[in-house]
N, C-alpha and C positions, 0 to 999 in steps of 0.2 A: 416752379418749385419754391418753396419755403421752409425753412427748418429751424428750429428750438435747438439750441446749446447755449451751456455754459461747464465747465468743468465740475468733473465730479457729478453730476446727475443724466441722467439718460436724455439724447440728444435724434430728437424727433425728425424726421424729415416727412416730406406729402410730395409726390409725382402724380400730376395727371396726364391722362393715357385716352387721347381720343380724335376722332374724326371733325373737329369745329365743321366743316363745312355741307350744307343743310340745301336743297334745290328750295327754288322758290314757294313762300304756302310750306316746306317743312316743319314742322313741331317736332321732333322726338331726337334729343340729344341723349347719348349714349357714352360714360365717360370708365377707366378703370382708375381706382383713386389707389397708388400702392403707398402703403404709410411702412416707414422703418424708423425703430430704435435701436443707439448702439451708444455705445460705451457710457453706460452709468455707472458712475463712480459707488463701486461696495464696500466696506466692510465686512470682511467673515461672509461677503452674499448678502448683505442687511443691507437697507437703504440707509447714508450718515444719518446720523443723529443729531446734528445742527445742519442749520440752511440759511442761507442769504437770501435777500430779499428776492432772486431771482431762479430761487431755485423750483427744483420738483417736490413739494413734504415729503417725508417719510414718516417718520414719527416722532412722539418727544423725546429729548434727550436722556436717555439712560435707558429708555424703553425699547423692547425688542422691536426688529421692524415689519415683523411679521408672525402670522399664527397658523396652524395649522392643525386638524383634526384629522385622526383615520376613523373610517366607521367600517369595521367589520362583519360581516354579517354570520350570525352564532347559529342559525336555524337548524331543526334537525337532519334538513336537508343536506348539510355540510359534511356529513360524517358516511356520505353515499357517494363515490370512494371516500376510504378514511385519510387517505393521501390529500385528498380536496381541504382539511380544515388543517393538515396539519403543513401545506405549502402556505395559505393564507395567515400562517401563523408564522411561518418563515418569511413571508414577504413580508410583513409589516415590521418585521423585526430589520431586515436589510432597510427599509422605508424608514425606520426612526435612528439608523446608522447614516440614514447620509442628513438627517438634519443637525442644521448647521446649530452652532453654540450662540445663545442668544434668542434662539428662536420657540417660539410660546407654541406649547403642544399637548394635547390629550388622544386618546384613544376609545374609540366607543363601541361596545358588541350591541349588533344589531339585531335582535327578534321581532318576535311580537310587541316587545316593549324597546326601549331604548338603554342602556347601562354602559356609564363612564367605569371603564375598567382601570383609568390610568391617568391625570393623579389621584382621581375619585374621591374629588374635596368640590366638586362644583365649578371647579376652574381649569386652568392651564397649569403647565409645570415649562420653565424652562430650562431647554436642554444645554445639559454637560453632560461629560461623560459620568458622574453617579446619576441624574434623571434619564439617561439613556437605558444604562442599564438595568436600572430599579422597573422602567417599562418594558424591557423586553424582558425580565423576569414574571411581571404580571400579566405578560402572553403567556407564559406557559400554564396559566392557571382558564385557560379559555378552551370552555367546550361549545358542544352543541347538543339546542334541543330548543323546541317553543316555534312561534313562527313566523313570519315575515311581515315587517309595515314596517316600510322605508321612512315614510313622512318624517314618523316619529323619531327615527337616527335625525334626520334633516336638521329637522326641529332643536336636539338636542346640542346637536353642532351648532348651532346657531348660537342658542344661548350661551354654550363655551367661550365660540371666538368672539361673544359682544363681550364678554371680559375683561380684553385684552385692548388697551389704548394702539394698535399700530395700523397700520395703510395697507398692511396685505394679507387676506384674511382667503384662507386655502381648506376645502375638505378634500379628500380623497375616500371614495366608496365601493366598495368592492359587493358583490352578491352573487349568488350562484341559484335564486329562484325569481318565481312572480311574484309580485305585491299582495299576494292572497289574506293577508287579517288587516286589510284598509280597505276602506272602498275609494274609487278612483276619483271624486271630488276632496276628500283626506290627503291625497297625495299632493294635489294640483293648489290646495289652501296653501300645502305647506311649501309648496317649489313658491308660490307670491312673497310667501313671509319671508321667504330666506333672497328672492330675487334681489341682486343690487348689494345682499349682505355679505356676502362669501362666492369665489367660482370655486366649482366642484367639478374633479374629474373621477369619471363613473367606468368600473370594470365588471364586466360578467363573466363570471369562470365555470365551465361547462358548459352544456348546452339548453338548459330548463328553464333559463330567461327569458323575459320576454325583452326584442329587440327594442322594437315602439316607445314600451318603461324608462330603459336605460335612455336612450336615445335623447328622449324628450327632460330628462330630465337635468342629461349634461348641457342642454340645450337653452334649459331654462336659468341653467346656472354657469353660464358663458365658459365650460368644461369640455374637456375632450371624452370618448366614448370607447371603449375598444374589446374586443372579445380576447379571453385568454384560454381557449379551447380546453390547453391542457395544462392542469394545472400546476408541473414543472415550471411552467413559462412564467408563474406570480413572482417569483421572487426580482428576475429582470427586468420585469415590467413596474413594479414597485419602486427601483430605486432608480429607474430612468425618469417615473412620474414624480417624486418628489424632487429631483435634480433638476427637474423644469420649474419646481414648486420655486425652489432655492433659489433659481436667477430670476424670479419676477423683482424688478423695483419698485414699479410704481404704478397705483391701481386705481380703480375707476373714472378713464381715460372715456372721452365720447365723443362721436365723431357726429361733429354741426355743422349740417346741411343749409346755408341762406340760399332763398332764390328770391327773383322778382316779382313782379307785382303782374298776377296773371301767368305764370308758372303752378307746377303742379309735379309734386314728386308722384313717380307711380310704384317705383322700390330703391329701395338701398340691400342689398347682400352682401356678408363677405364670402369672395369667391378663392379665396385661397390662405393658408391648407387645405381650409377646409368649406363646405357649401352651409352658410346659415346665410337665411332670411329673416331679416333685422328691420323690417318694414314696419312692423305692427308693434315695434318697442319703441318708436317716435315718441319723444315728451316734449313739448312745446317749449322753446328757448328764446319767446322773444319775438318779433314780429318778423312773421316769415321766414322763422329760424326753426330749426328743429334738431333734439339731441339722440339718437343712436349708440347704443352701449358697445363696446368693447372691450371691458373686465381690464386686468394684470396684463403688464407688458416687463420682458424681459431683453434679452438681443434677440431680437425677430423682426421679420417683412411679415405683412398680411396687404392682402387687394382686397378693394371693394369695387361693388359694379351698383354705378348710381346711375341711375335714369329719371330723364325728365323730360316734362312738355311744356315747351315755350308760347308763347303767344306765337303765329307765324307773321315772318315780314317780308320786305320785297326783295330784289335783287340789290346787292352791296350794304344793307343795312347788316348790323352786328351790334351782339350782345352779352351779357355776363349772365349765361343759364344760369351757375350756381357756384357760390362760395364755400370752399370745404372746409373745415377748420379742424384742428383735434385741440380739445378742450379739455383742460384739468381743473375740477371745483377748487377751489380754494377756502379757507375759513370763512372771509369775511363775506362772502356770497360772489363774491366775481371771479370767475372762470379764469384761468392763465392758457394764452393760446401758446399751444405748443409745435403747430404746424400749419400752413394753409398751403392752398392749392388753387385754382382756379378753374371753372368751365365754361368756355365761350361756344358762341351760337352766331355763324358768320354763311350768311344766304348768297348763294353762286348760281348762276348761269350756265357754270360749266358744267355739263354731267359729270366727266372723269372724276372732278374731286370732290364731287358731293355723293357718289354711288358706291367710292373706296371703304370699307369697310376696315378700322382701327384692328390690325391685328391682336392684341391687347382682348378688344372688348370682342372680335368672334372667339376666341380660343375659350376663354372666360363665359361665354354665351351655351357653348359647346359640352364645356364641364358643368354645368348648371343645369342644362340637358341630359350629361349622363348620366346623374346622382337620380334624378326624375325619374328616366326609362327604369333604369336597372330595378329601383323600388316598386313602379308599378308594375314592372316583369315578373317580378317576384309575390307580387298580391296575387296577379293573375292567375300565375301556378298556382298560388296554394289554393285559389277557389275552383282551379281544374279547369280557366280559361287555355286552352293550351295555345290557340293558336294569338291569340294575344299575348299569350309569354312569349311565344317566339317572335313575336315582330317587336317585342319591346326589348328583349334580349338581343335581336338580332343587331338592333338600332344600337344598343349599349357596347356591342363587341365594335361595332361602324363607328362610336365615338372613341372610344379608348383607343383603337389604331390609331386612328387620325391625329389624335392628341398628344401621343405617345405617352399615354399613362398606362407604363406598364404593366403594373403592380394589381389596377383591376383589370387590364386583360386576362393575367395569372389566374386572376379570384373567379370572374365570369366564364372560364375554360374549363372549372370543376363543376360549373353548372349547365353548360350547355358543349357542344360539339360544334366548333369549328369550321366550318366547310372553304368561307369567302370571308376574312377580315374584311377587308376593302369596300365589301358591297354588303355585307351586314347579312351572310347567309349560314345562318347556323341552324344543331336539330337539338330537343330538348333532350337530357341526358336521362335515360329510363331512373338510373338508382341516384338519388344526391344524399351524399352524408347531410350532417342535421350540422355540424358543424364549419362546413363549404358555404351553405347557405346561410347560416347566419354571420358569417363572416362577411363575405358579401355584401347582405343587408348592412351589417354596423358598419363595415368600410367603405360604403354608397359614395358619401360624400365629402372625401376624400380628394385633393385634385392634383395636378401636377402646375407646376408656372409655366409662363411661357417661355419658350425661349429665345431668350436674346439674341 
C-alpha cells in the first residue's frame, strides 16, 4: 500500500487485494485494487484556493472550485401527471438550496432544443443567497411542451461549465421520456464531446424512459444512474445528488496501469459501488502504461478488478505483474502520483496456495456476474425467452444470497418467485409492474463490499 498526503487536500490511499501465487506455466493474475480518499481540506465544500507545490489544484485563487448545471427536461411529456413537472420543479429548487456559496451554476429546460433558463446571459451565476433565489424564482416560470433531444441539453451544459475556470465541473439530468427528436449517433457525438469535460449524474422519473439511454449515458459521463419511479421521491433525491456534487475535491483522477514486457491487460473495471467496465477507455500513458478514467473524488472507497496475463515461468521465479498508480494531470504535463499499489506474480509448486482463491477478487468476480445475469434475464423476458429468464434470474437470485446484497434480492423478488435462494430455483412472476423492472434493470449494477 502507498498513499498521497499532505494537509488540507484529499489524501489518497491504494490496497491491493490478491492471490500472488500462480502453479507452474500459470499466466492469469487476478488483483482487487481498493483506492480511498479522505480528508480534503474545504472551504465552504470548495477545493482552497491556493496550493503548495505539493498539493492537489483546485482552482485559481478567488475562483470558484467548482461548476455545476441542472438540465431539466420541459417536454410535453412532463405535464402527464401534472405532479411530474411540478416535483421536478421542487427538486431543482431543493438541489440549488443545497449549493454551496461560491459555487458557479446555471439551470437548463430541456426539449426538443436546449434553453438556459437561469442566469440566461450564456454563463454561470454564482451562488448566494440573491443568485439562489433569483433561480428558484426562474423555476416557476418553467413549463412544458416540445420534445426530447438529450444531446443538445448535453451540449449546452458543456459550453456553460467551459466558462467557468475551476477543477470540478458537475451536470445533474433528470427526464422522464426517450430521446425521440435526436437520432442515436446525435446523442452518442454528443456524450464524446462532453466525455472527460464534465460527470453527469442522470435521473429517470416515471416510467417512459428508456433504461439503456439513461444508463449509457451516466456511463459515458462517469455519473451515477437511478430511477425515481414516483415522483414525490425528486425532491430527496435531488438534494442528496447535489450534496455528493458539493464534497467532490478533486477531479479528473486516472487510474495507471504499468505492466511488463510481454504482459497483457485483458480488463480493468470498477467493481464497487458500482459495476463499470473501464477497458475500452485505456489512453496510452507512456510505454506499457496506460490511463483509465475515474472523474471527481470526494470522501469515498471505490475497488477495481484488474486482470492480467503474464508471461508464464518456472517454479520459484516472481514478478511485478503490474504497477497501479492514481495519477492527477498537472499543468505543466506531468502527472502527480497520488497513490500506488503493486501486483506480483510468484510461481509455487504447491497446489494449496496457488488454487486459493483471494476472497477479494471471487466476491467482486461474483457481483460482476450478477449485474450480467440480472440484464440478460431481463432481455430474455422481454423478447418472451422464458426459460432463459428464469435460468438467468435464477442465477441472479443464487448470487445476491450468496453475496449478501440485499437490496437486489429485494428488487429481483418483485420480478420473479422465490422457491430456493441457495440453489438459484425460482418461477417467473405472471404480472411485473413496469416500474419493478426497471428498477431492477437501472440498479443491475449496483454492488455490495466485501466483508471484512
Amino acid at each position: 500500500m502507498a498513499n498521497f498526503s499532505k494537509s488540507n487536500v484529499p489524501q489518497f490511499s491504494v490496497d491491493i487485494y490478491q492471490n500472488e501465487f500462480l502453479p507452474e506455466g500459470g499466466r492469469e493474475v487476478n488483483a482487487i485494487v481498493t483506492v480511498t480518499s479522505t480528508g480534503g481540506g474545504t472551504t465552504g465544500g470548495l477545493p482552497l484556493a491556493t496550493h503548495g507545490p505539493g498539493d492537489v489544484p483546485g482552482s485559481p485563487a478567488g475562483a470558484p472550485g467548482a461548476a455545476v448545471v441542472i438540465m431539466v427536461d420541459c417536454s410535453g411529456s412532463m405535464d402527464y401527471p401534472p405532479t411530474k413537472m411540478r416535483s421536478a420543479r421542487e427538486a431543482t429548487a431543493a438541489a440549488i438550496d443545497t449549493i454551496r456559496d461560491g459555487v458557479a451554476f446555471a439551470v437548463v429546460a430541456g426539449t426538443h432544443q436546449a434553453k438556459e433558463v437561469y442566469p440566461a446571459n450564456g454563463g454561470l451565476a454564482v451562488a448566494d443567497p440573491a443568485t439562489r433565489h433569483q433561480a428558484k424564482e426562474a423555476l416557476r416560470r418553467l413549463g412544458s411542451g416540445g420534445g426530447t433531444a438529450i444531446g443538445s441539453w448535453l451540449r449546452l451544459a458543456n459550453r456553460l461549465l467551459s466558462t467557468a475556470e475551476v477543477s470540478i465541473r458537475h451536470g445533474i439530468l433528470l427526464t422522464d421520456g426517450r430521446n425521440e427528436h435526436e437520432k442515436p449517433e446525435q446523442l452518442r457525438a454528443a456524450l464524446e464531446s462532453c466525455a472527460g469535460r464534465f460527470t453527469c449524474d442522470a435521473r429517470g422519473v416515471g416510467t417512459d424512459w428508456e433504461v439503456k439511454e439513461l444508463t449509457g449515458i451516466a456511463s459515458a459521463l462517469l455519473g451515477t444512474v437511478d430511477i425515481v419511479a414516483d415522483p414525490s421521491g425528486l425532491e430527496a433525491d435531488f438534494r442528496r445528488m447535489m450534496e455528493t456534487a458539493m464534497g467532490k475535491e478533486v477531479a479528473d483522477v486516472a487510474l495507471r496501469v504499468w505492466t511488463p514486457q510481454g504482459a497483457e491487460i485483458q480488463y480493468v473495471k470498477q467493481v464497487a459501488p458500482t459495476v463499470e467496465d473501464l477497458t475500452a477507455r485505456r489512453t496510452e500513458a507512456g510505454p506499457r502504461a496506460g490511463d483509465y478514467p475515474t472523474g471527481s473524488w470526494g470522501d469515498e472507497s471505490r475497488d477495481y478488478h484488474v486482470n492480467v496475463v503474464v508471461p508464464a515461468a518456472g517454479v520459484g521465479q516472481e514478478m511485478l505483474a503490474a504497477r497501479i498508480s492514481l495519477v492527477l494531470p498537472q499543468p505543466d504535463g506531468t502527472p502527480r502520483v497520488l497513490g500506488q499499489g503493486l501486483v506480483r506474480a510468484l510461481w509455487t509448486d504447491d497446489m494449496a496456495a496457488s488454487t486459493r482463491i483471494n476472497p477479494q477478487v471471487a466476491h467482486y468476480t461474483g457481483q460482476a456476474e450478477l449485474a450480467q445475469v440480472i440484464q440478460q434475464g431481463l432481455e430474455a423476458r422481454k423478447q418472451g425467452d422464458l426459460d432463459s429468464a428464469t435460468a438467468k434470474l435464477g442465477r441472479a437470485v443464487q448470487l445476491a444470497s450468496a453475496s449478501g446484497n440485499d437490496d437486489t434480492a429485494k428488487l429481483l423478488a418483485k420480478v420473479v418467485d422465490v422457491v430456493d435462494a441457495v440453489t438459484g430455483t425460482v418461477r417467473l412472476k405472471a404480472r411485473v409492474a413496469d416500474a419493478d423492472e426497471m428498477t431492477l434493470e437501472t440498479r443491475s449494477t449496483k454492488t455490495v463490499r466485501v466483508k471484512k
